[in-house]
N, C-alpha and C positions, 0 to 999 in steps of 0.2 A: 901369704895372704894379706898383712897386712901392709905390706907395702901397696897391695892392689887397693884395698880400702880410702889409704892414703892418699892414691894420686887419685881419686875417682872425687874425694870429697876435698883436697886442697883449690884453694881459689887463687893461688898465685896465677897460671897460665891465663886462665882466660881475663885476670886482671890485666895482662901484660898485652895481652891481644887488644882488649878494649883503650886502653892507651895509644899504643900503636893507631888504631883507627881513625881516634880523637883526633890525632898528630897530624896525620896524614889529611886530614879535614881540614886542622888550623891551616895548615901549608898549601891548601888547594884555595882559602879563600885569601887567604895573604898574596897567592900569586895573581888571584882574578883583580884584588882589588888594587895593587901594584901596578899591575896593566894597562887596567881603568884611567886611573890616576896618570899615568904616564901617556894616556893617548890623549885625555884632557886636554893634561899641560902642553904639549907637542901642538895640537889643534890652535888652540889660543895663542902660541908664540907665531904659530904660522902666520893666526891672521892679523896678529899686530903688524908683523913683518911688511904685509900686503899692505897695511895701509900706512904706514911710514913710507914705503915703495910711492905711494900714492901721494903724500905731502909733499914728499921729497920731490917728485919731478913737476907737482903743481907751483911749488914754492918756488922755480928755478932753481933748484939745487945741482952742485955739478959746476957752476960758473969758473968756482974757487977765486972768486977776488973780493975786492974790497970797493 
């Protein structure tokens, strides 16, 4: 019986569980905002690309001479 007592009123499990959860929380927002962050900077290098694209062939670029 007292073992039964024991586990009914010990707090380790459902401590462990609520950790767990936390965790799983941290890591879902780490991966949204990683993602974010990453389509950002992707978006932005794209469109400098484009318009360096765009200097470049305003500028005559491509000649290769002096």
């Amino acid at each position: 019986m007292t073992w039964l007592h024991r586990f009914l009123t010990e707090e380790d499990g459902p401590t462990a569980v609520e950790y767990a959860v936390m965790l799983a929380l941290i890591i879902v927002v780490c991966i949204v905002a990683i993602g974010s962050t990453g389509f950002n900077a992707s978006s932005m290098w794209g469109s400098n690309e484009s318009k360096l694209d765009v200097a470049w062939q305003a500028g005559g670029g491509g000649s290769g001479g002096s």
